[in-house]
N, C-alpha and C positions, 0 to 999 in steps of 0.2 A: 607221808602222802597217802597209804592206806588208811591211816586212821579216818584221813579226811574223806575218801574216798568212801570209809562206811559210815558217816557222818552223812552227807549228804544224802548219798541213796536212801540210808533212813528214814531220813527229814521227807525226803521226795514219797515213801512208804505212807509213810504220817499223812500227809498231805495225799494223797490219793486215796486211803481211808476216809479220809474224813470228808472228803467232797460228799455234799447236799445237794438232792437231787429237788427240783419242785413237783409239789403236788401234780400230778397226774387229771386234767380236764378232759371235758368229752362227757355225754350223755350215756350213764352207765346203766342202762339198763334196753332190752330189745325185747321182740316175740321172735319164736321157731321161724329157721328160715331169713328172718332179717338180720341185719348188719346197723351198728353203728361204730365211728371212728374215735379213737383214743387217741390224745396227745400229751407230749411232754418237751418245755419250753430248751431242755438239755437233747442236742439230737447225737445220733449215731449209738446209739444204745439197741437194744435188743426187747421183744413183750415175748411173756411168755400165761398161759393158763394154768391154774389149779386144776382144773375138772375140765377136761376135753369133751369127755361126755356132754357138758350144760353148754359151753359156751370153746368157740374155738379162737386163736388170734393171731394177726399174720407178725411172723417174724421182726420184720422191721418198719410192717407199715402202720399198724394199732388196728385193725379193721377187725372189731368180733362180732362173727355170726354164732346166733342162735341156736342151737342144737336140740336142748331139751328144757323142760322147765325145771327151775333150780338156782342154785347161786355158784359164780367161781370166782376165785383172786385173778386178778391179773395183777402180771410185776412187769414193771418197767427195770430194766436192769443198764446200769451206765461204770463201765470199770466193776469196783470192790464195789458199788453203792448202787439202792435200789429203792423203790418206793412200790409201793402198792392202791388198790381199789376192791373193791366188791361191786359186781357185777352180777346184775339178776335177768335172767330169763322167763317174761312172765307168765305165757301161755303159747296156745295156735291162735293165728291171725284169723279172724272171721274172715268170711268171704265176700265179695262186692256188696254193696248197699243196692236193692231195684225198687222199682216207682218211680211215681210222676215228681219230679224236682221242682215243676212251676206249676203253682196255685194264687187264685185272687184270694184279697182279703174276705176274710168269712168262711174261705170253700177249704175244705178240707181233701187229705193224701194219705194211703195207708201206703208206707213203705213195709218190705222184710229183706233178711239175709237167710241165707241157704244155715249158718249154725245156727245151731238153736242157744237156746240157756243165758242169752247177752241182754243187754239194758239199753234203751236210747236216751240221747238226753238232746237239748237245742242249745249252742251257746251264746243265743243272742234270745231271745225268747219275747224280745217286744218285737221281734219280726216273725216269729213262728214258734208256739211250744209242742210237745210232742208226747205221747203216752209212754210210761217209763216201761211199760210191758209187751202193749201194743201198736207201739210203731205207727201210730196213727198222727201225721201234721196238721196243724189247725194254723193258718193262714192271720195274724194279728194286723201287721200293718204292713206298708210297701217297702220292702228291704231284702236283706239276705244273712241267714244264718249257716253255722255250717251244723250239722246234723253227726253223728256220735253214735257207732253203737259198739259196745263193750261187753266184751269177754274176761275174765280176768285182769291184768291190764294191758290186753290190744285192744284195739280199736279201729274200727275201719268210719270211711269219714263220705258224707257227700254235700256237695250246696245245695240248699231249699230257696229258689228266689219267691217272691210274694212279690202280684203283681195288685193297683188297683183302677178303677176306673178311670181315664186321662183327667189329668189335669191341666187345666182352663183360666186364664185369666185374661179378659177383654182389656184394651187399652187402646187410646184414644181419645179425642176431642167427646167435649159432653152437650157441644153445642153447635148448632147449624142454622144457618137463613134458611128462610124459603128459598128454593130453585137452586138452594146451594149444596154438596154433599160433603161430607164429612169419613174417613177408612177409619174403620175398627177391623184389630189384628187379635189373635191369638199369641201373647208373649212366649208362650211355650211352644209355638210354632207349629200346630196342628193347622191342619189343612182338609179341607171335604167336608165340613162340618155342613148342619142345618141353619140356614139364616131366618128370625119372622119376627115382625112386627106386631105390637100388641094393637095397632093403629096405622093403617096404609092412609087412611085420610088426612094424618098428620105426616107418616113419613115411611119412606119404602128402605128394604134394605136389599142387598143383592149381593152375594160375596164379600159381604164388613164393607159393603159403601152403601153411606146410608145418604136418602135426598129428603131434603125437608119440605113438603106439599103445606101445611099450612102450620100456622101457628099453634102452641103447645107443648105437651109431654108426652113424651110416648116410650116405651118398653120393647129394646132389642132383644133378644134372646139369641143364643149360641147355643147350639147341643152336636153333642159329637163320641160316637160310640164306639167304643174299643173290646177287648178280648173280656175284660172285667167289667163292664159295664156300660152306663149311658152317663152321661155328664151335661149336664144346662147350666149355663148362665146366663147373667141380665146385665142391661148396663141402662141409667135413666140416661133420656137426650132430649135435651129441651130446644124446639122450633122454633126460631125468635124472628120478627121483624124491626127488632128496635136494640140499640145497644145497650149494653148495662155496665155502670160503673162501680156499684156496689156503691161501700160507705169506707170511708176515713177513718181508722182509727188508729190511737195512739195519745203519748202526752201533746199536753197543747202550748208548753210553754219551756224552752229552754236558757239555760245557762253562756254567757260569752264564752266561748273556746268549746263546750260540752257537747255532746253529739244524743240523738234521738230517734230512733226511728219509728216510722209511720209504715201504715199496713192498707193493703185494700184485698178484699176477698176476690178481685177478679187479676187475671195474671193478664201478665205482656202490658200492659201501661208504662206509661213515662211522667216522672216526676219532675214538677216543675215549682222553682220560687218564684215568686211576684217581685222581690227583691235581692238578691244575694249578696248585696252589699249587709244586709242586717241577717240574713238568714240562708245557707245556700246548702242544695239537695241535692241525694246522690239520684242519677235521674232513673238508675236500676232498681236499686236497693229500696230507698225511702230514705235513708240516712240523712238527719237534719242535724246542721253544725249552724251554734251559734257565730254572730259575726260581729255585732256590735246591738246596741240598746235599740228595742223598738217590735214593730207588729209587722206582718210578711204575712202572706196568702200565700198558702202550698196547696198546688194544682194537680189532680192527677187525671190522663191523658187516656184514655182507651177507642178504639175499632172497634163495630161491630157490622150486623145487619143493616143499622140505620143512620150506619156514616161514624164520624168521631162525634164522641160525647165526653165529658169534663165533668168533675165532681171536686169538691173544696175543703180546705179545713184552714181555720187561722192558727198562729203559731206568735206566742209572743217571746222576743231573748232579753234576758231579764240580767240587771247588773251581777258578777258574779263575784265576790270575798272568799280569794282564797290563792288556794295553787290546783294547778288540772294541765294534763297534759296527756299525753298520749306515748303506750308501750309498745314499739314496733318490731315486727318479726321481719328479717328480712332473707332469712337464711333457709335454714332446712324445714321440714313439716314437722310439726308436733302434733302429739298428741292431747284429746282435751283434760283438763284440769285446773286446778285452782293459779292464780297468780295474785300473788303478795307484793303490795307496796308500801315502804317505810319511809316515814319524814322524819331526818335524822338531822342535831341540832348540838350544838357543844353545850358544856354545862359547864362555865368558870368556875363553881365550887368544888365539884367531886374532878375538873380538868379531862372528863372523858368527855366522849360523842355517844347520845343516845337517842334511841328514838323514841320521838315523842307521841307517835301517832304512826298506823297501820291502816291500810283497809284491803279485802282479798275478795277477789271478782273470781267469776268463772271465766274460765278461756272456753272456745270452742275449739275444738281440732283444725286447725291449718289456718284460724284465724292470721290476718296479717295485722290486726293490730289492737287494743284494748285501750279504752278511755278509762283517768281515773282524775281522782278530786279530794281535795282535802279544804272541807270549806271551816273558813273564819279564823286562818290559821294565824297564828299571833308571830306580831314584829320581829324577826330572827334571822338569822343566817343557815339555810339549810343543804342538807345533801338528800337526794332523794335515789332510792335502793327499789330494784323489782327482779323477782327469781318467782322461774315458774317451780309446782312441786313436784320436780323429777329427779331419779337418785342415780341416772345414769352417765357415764363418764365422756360421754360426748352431745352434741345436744346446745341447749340453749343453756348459759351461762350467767347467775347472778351478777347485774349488770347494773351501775349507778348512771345518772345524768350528766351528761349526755350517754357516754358510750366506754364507760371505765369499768373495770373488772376491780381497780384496786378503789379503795376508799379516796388515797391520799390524791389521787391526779383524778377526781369524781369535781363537775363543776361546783362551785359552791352559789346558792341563790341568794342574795339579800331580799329579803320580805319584808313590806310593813302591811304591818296590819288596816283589814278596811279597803284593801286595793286588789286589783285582780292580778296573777303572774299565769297564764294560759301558756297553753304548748311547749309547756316543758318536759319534751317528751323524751322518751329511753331508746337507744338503737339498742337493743337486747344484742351481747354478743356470744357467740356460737362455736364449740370443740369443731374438728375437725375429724370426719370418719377417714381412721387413718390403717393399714394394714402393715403387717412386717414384722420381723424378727424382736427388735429390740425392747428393752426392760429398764426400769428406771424405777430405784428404790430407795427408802432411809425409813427416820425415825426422827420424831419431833420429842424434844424434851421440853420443861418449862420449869423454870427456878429462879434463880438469884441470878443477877448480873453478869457473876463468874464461876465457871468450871459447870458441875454437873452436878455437887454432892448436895444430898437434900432434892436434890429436883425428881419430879415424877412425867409422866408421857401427859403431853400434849393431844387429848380428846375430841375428835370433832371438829377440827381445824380443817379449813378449805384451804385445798395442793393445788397448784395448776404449773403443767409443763408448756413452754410455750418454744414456737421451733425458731428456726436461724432470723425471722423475720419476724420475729416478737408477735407472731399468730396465736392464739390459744388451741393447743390441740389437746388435751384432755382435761377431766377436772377430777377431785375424787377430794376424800375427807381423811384424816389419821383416823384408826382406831383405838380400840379399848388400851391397848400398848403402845399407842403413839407413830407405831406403825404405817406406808401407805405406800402404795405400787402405782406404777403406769406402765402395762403391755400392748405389744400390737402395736409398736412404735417404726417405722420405718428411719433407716437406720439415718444419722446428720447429726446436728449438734443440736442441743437442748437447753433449756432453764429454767429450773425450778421455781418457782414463785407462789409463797404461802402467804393466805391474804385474811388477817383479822382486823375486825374494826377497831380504832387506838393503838394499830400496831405498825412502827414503821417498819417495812419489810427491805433487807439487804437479798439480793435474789444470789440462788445459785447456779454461777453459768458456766459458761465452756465446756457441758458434759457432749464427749462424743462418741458416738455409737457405731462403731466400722462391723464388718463382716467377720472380724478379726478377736473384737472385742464388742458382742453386743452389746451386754446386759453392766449397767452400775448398778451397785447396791448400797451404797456409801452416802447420798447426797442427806445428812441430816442436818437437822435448824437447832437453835434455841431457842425459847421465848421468853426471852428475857422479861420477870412480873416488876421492876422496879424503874426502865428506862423505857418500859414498854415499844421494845423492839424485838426482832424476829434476824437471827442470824447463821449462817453456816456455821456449824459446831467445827469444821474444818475445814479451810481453803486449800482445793488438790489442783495443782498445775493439769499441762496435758499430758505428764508422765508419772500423775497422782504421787507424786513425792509434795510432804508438807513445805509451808515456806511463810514467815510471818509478813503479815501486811500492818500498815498504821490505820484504821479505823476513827471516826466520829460518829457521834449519834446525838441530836436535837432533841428534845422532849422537854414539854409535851407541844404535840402539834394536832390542833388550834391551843395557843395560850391565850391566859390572861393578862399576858405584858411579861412573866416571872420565863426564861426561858434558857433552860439546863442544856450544858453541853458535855458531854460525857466522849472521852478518848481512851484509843490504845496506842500509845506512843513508844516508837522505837528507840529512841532520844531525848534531850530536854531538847523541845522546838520552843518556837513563838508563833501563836498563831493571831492572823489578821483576818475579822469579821468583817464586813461592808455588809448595811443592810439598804436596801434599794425597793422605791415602790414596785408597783406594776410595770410602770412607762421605764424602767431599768434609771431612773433619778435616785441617784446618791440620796441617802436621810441624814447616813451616820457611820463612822466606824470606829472597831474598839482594837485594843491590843491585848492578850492574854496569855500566859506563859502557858506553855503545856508541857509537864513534865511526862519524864520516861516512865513507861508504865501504865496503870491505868489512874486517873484522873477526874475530876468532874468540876466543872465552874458556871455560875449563873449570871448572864447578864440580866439587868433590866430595860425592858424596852416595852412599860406599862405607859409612858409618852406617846406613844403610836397611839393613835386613834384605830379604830376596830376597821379591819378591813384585811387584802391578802398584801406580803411583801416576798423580796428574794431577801434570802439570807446565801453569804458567801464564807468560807472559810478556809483559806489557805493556812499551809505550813511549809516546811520544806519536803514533806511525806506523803502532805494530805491537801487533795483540791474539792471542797464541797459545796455541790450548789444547790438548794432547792428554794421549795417554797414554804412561806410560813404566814399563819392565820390569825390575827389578833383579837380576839372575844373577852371584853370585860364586862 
């Protein structure tokens, strides 16, 4: 029992020597006289000085005053362990800074202090610079710096404001009737200024209300003087007895479904079509949408002096070959940038989907919506893709037609060529600014069919977590390691969902996120490069214990008729296909054994004519339904 007894206490020995103390923070250095506080993140320890003389320090608070100039240790001391600093004291503190602090732009300030032998310096100097000997400020522009003068290294400190002349900006109507008046204001909101006309005969002014006496131009002026100076301004105001509509312009002829806008250089008017069966106008904007084939007179509507007047322009909507539709915002604000649309189309040789055509508009910030077109697109079956270029994790969300985030449930268009498919437009769908504890992580691999070996990280791949109601609440990409996060999750149940194009995605669900257990780090995929699918590298119950499931996967989807089935079977099953149009009508069905293990067999079902079908696939394991695309 003693043995053990000096056994331990040893160890206990050991272990109190050897305690690490952290480095010692706090601003080491002061002038004669001041104080600055020292800290150390280990408390209950004790400070103590090298040289009492230079610098002194409170026992258990860190606080060292100044003393003399020079340098001391200070030690932090905790138990057997202790850490150190150097600590300088650099000189006497000069004495107050005097002079005039406010000066206008141009006028100059001779500051002093009572010691001599110091430097001044400005630390903003587009507001004020200052002589490095003579203390002298010179006034740059309207601002504030703080002013500097130095002894060694103290420094005593004072603000120099710079003031200039008031600043002025008229606003207001530019135009008034005869007998009529018009308020012009100061936006900066000065008041008592001088009001004068360069022409009473035309128009008087009196406190920014101006009255118009006869027809013409005439020249208001505004001045109004302050501590730095005088300040004038003009504003031109044209006299009118007659209204003006200005001119029309813009294109003259648009596209069925395509949009156009027209412009007139006078504001408040209302826009009007002759027709809007062929052509119909936004009556604010100008915005002109094709309607159908033909010529339309667009009207615009102004007030003035001389009652309502009308001005015209013809517009013709012209047959349109193609596809155009419209990208809609309907959620949060963005900001402006580029937006990309892709026209994406299967290709029965190489069995992907690729796009065959792009085109990238400017967005404007909060726009709600963007027109686009893809003219003379040839006979096919397409999906059409739009993402704006933003790289943040909530926001608006690469989005297919109509309103699909995944490729595979994106509408598919049949086209022919020579014909118009208008208003095939995108509901852009949108993350969820979402706040809260929880954390949701993995790792994307991509290899062979099976296991991991040989495989490398999955690059670049679009994540998106979507909560109990199948909402998108974030989005984000793997990195260079395959790697990808989502924080700031408010805590519920979650599911993964990794979305490439040609990939069918199996999603990872049931993650739940309690108070208890925020954060998963586990949720990884595979990408599978041979059945071209996307899978959980592990299915965890809600007690994250493993547990095998039975598994199918289709590919490829869209086929050319040749259409592979690939299993993970717990058993030798049998499994029964039913393949069914649209309208859920029976076509056909097949039988096929599916052994234990994994598997793979090819129906054909190049007989289908090109178009979309359900495929069905029971076993005694497995119930799968989706949909399948036939392109030959």
């Amino acid at each position: 029992m003693k043995k053990l007894f000096f056994l331990t206490f040893s160890l206990l020995l050991m272990s109190i020597a050897s305690f690490a103390l952290t480095p010692i923070t706090g601003t080491t250095s002061t002038c004669i006289g001041y104080t600055s506080t020292l800290h150390d993140t280990t408390a209950g320890g004790t400070w103590s000085s090298s040289n009492t003389a230079v610098a002194t320090v409170g026992l258990t608070t860190g606080i060292v005053t100044g003393i003399a100039t020079g340098t001391a240790t200070i030690t932090y001391t905790y138990l057997s362990s202790s850490v150190t600093t150097t600590f300088t004291v650099a000189g006497t503190m000069p004495g107050p800074i005097t002079g005039i602090t406010t000066i206008c732009v141009g006028s100059t300030s001779a500051l002093s202090d009572a010691t001599p032998g110091g430097i001044w310096s400005s630390s903003y100097t587009y507001a004020a610079t200052i002589g490095g000997s003579t203390g002298v400020v010179t006034g740059m522009h309207a601002d504030s710096t703080t002013i500097s003068y130095t002894i060694g290294g103290c420094s005593a400190t004072t603000i120099v404001r710079v003031k200039s002349a008031p600043a002025v900006m008229l606003v207001g109507d530019t135009t008034v009737c005869v007998g009529s008046t018009i308020a012009l204001t100061d936006s900066f909101g000065s008041t008592g200024g001088i009001w004068t006309s360069s022409s009473t005969a035309i128009a008087t002014v009196s406190g920014g209300i101006v009255t118009g006496v006869s027809a013409g131009v005439v020249i208001i002026s505004y001045s109004i003087t302050g501590t730095c100076g005088t300040t004038v301004v003009t504003k031109s105001i044209t006299v009118s007895t007659t209204t003006s509509t200005g001119t029309i312009f813009g294109a003259t002829s648009v596209n069925i479904g395509a949009v156009t806008t027209l412009y007139d250089g006078v504001p408040g008017g209302t826009w009007t079509s002759s027709n809007p069966a062929i052509a119909s106008v936004n009556p604010t904007t100008g915005d002109v949408t094709g309607v159908s084939v033909g010529g339309v007179t667009i009207t615009y509507t102004a007030s003035g002096c001389g009652g309502t007047a009308y001005t015209t322009a013809p517009m013709t909507v012209t047959t349109f070959n193609g596809i155009s539709g419209h990208v809609l915002f309907t959620g949060p604000y963005h900001l402006a940038g580029t937006l990309k649309v892709w026209l994406i189309t299967f290709n029965p040789t190489t069995l992907d989907l690729q796009a065959i055509d792009s085109v990238s508009i400017y967005d404007s910030a909060g726009s709600s919506s963007v027109y686009y077109e893809f003219l003379s697109a040839p006979t096919d079956s397409f999906r059409i893709k739009a993402a704006l270029s933003d790289t943040g994790t909530t926001g608006y969300t690469p989005t297919y037609h109509t309103s699909s985030f995944y490729w595979y449930s994106a509408n598919v268009l049949y086209h022919t060529s020579g014909t118009a498919d208008i208003n095939q437009d995108i509901n852009m769908g949108y993350g969820i600014i979402t706040s809260g504890p929880g954390f949701i992580g993995g790792n994307v691999t991509t290899g062979a069919n099976k296991g991991t070996g040989g495989s490398g990280p999955a690059v670049g791949l679009r994540m998106y977590v979507l909560n109990s109601s199948g909402a998108i609440v974030q989005k984000t990409t793997t990195d260079a390691t395959g790697n990808y996060t989502f924080s700031n999750l408010p805590l519920g149940t979650y599911t993964i969902f990794p979305e490439a194009l040609n990939y069918l995605t199996t999603a990872y669900t049931s993650i739940t996120l309690t108070s208890t257990t925020p954060s998963m780090t586990a949720a990884s995929f595979i990408q599978h490069t041979i059945s071209h699918t996307i899978t959980p590298n592990a299915v965890l119950d809600i007690n994250n214990t493993n547990h095998l499931v039975s598994t199918i996967f289709v590919f490829p989807n869209p086929s050319n008729g040749k259409l592979n089935l690939q299993w993970e079977e717990l058993a030798n099953e049998k499994g029964n296909i039913t393949i069914s149009d649209i309208t859920g009508r029976k076509i056909s069905t097949i039988s096929i054994n599916m052994n234990e293990g994994t598997g793979i067999s090819q129906i054909d079902l190049s007989g289908l004519t090109n178009g979309l079908y359900m495929i069905s696939i029971k076993s005694a394991s497995i119930n799968y339904n989706n949909k399948i695309q036939i392109q030959k």
